[in-house]
C-alpha positions as CSV (number, residue, x, y, z in Angstrom):
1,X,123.5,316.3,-43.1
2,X,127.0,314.7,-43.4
3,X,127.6,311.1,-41.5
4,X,125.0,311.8,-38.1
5,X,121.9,312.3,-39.9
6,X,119.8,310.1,-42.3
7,X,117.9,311.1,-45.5
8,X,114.5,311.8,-44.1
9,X,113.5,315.3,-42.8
10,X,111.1,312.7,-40.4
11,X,113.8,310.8,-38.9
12,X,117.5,311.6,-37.6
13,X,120.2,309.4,-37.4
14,X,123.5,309.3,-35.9
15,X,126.7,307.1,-36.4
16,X,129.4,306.4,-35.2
17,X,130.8,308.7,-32.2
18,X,128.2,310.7,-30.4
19,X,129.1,314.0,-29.7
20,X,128.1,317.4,-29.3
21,X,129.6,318.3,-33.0
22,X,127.7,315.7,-34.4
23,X,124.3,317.0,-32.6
24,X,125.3,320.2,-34.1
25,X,125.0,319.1,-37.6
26,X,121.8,318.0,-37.7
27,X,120.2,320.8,-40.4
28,X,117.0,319.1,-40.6
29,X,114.2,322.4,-40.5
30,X,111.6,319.7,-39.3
31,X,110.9,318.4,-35.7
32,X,111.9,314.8,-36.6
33,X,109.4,311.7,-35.6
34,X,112.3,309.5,-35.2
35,X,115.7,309.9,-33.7
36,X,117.8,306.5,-34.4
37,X,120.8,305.8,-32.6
38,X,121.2,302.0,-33.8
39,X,124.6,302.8,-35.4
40,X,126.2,304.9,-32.6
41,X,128.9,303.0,-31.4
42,X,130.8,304.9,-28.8
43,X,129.1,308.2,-26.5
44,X,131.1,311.5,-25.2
45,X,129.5,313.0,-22.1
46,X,128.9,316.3,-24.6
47,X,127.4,314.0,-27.2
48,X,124.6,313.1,-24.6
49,X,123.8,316.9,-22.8
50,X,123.6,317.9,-26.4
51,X,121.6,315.3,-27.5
52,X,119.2,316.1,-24.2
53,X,118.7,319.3,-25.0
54,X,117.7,318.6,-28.5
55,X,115.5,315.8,-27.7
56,X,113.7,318.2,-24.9
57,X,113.5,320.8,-27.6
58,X,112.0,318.5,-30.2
59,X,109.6,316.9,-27.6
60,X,107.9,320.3,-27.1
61,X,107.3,320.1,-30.8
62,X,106.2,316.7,-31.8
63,X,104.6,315.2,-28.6
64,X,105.0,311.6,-30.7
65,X,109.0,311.7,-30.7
66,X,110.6,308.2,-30.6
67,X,114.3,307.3,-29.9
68,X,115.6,303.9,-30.9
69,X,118.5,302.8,-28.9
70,X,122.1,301.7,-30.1
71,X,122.2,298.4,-32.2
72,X,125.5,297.9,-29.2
73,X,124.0,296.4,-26.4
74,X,127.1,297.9,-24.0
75,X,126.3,301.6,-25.4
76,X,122.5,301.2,-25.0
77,X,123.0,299.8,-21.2
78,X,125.5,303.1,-20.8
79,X,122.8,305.7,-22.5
80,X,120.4,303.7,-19.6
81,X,123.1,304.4,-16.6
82,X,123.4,307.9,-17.7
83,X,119.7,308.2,-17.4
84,X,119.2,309.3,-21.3
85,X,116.1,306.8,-21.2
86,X,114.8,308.7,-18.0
87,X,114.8,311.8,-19.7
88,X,112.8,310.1,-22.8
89,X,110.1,309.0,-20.1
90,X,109.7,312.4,-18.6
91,X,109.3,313.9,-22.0
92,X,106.7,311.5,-23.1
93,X,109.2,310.3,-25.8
94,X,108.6,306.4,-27.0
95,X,112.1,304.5,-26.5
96,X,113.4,301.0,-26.7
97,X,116.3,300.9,-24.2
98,X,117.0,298.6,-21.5
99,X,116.0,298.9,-17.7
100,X,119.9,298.6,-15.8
101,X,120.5,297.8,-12.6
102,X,122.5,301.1,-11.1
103,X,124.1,299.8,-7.9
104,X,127.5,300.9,-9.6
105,X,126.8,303.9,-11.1
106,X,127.9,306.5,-8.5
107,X,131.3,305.1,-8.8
108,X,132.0,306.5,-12.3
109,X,129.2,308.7,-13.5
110,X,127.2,311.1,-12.3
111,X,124.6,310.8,-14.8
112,X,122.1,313.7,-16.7
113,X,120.3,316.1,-14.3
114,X,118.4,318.6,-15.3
115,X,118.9,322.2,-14.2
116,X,115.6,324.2,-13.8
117,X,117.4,326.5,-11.1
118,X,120.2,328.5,-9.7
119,X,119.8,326.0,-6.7
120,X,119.5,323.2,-9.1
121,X,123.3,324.2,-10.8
122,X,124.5,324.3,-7.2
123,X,122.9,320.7,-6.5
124,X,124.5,319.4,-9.5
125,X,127.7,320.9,-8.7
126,X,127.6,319.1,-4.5
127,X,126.8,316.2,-6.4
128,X,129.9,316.0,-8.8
129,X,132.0,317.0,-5.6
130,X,130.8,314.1,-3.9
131,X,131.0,311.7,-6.6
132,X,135.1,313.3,-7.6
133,X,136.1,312.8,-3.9
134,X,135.7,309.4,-4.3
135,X,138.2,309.1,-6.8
136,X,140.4,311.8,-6.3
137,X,139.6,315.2,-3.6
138,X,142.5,317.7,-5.0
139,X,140.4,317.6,-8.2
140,X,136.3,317.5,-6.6
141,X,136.5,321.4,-5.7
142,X,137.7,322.9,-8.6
143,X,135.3,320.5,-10.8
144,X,132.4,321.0,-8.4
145,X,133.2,325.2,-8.9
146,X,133.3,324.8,-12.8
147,X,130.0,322.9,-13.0
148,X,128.2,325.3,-10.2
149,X,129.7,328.6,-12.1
150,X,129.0,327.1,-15.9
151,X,125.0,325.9,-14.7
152,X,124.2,329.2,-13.5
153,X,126.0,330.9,-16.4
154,X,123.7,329.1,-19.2
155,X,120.7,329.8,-17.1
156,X,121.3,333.2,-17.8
157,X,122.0,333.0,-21.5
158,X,119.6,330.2,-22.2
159,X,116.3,332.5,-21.7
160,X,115.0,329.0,-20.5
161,X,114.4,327.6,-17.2
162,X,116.8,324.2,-17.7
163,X,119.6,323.0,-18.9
164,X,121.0,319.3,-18.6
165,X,124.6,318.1,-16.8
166,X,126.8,315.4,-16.5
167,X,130.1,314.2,-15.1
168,X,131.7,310.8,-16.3
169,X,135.3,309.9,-14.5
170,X,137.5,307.3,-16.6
171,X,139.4,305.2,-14.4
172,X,142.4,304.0,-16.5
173,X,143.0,307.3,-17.7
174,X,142.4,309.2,-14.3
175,X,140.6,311.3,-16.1
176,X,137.1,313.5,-15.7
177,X,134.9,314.7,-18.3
178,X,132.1,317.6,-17.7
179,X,129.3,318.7,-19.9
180,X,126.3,321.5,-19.1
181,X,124.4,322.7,-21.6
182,X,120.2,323.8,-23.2
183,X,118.9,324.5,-26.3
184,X,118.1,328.1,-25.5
185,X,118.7,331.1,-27.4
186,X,122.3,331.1,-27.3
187,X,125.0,333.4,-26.3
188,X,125.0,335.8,-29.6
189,X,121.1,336.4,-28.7
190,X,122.1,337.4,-25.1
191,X,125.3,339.4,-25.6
192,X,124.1,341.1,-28.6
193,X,123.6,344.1,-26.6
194,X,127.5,343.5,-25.4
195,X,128.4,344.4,-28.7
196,X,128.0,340.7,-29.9
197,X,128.2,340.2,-33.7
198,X,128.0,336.7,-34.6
199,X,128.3,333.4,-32.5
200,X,132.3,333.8,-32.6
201,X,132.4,337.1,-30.9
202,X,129.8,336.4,-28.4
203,X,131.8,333.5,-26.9
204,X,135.3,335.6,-26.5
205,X,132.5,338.5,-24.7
206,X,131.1,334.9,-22.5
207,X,134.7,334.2,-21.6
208,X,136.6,338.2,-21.2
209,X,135.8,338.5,-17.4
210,X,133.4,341.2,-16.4
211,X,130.7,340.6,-19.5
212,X,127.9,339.8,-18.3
213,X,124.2,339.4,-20.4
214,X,122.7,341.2,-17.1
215,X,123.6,344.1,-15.9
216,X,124.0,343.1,-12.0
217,X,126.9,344.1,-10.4
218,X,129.6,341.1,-9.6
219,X,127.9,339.2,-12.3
220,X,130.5,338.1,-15.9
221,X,133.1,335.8,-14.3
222,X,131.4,332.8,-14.3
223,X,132.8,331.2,-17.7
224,X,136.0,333.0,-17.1
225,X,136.4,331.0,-13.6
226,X,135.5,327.6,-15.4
227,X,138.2,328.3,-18.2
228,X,140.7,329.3,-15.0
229,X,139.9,326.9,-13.1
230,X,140.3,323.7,-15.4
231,X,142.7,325.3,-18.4
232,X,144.7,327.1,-16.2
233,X,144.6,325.4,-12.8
234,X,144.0,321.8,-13.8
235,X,146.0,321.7,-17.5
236,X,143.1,320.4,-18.8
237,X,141.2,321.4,-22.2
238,X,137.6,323.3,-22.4
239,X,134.9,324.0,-25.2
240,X,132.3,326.2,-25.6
241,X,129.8,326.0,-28.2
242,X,126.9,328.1,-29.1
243,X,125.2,328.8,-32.4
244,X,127.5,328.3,-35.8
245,X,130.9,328.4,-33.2
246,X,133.3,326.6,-31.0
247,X,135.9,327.7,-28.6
248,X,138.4,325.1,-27.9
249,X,140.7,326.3,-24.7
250,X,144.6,324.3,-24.4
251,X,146.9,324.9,-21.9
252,X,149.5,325.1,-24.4
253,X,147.8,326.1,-27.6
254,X,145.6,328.9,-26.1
255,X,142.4,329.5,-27.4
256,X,141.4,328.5,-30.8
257,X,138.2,329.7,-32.3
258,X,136.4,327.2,-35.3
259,X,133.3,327.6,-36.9
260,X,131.4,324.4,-37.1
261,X,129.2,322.1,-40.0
262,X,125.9,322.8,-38.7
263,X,124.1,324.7,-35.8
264,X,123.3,324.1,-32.1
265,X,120.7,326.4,-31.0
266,X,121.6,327.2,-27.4
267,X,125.0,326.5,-25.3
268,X,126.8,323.8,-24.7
269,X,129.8,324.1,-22.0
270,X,132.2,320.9,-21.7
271,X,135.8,320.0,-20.3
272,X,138.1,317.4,-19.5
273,X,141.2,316.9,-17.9
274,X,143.4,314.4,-15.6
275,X,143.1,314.4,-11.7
276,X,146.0,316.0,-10.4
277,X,148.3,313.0,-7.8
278,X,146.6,312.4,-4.7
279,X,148.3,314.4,-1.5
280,X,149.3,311.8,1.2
């Protein structure tokens, strides 16, 4: 299971960087009992809607799921802030992490919600407006409009009823990270009658505008948009992962497709990019 995951098909484990990849490679065909993050030392806002989704999918599997937190008493309090631990005590899910004090949160983070709705993705989406405006309004709209168009675009393709977001903004760097994403079917699954093949060609169907998995008219332009709006408008990067593949969008480099060590069953949309200089 490479460097994330442990020996036993009972217990996962993770080191290192968390991040979607590394959810991905867990190969493990049993629900785990144990999820151990004790050796994680640094967390990517994909790493933890990735991780989400897994842990919700596991929890509907083994109703005794435990997750021990980071060894790193900094990463543990930031899993807390981003409300990882909340989502353990909705799912029933044993945990060890710290209870945080959150007066500071909204200034940075706009921690994991899950999406259960079309109005849900668009509540998410006012959210991250509000919380980007703060720190810089020519970028809130455009990453508001990504989050809205990408939660109501892996509701369709998910065949489930929720999927988890998060927005993280990095002060030094003036830079915002995005990440939306469930452990549903995936996109091959729901494009298949699109002409998908595999996991690689379902994502370039998800992001060629007009393709949609329904056939309702106006509907296929919602991944298209995100990738527009932050590759294109913002110079910033995108992925999109589903299944055995990756789509990594560059401003400069264009699209380039990767197949990945591992699987993750569902869709994971995620972006980054720096906030464009304040008007005055």
């Amino acid at each position: 299971m490479g460097d994330s995951a442990g020996s036993s098909s009972a217990e996962v484990r993770f080191l290192g960087n968390l991040k979607a990849s590394k959810v991905a490679s867990v190969t493990t065909t049993a629900t785990p009992d144990v999820v151990c993050l004790r050796r994680v030392t640094f967390v990517e806002p994909d790493g933890i809607v990735a991780l989400a989704a897994r842990l919700h999918s596991w929890s509907r599997e083994n109703s005794d799921l435990s997750v021990v937190a980071p060894e790193d008493s900094s990463i543990a309090n930031y899993l807390a802030r981003a409300h990882l631990s909340h989502l353990l005590d909705e799912i029933g899910s044993e945990h060890n992490f710290p209870v945080v004090r959150e007066r500071h949160l909204g200034s940075s983070l706009v921690p994991l919600m899950r999406v259960e709705s079309v109005e849900q993705a668009q509540e998410l989406a006012t959210a991250v407006v509000d919380f980007a405006a703060r720190h810089n309004p020519e970028a809130a709209d455009a990453l508001g409009a990504a989050l809205c168009e990408a939660g109501e675009n892996v509701g369709y393709h998910s065949g489930q009823q929720y999927a988890f977001g998060l927005a993280q903004h990095y002060p030094r760097q003036q830079r915002f990270n995005f990440a939306l994403g469930d452990a549903g079917r995936g996109l091959q699954s729901s494009l298949a009658h699109k002409g998908a093949t595999d996991d690689a060609s379902a994502i370039r169907l998800a992001l060629t505008p007009g393709v949609s998995a329904t056939n309702e008219k106006g509907r296929g332009y919602g991944l298209s948009s995100v990738e527009e709006q932050i590759v294109l408008g913002l110079a910033g990067k995108l992925s999109l992962l589903s299944g055995e593949a990756v789509v990594n969008a560059h401003p400069v480099t264009g699209r380039v497709h990767q197949r990945i060590d591992g699987r993750f069953d569902g869709t994971l949309v995620s972006g980054t990019f720096r906030a464009p200089p304040a008007r005055r």
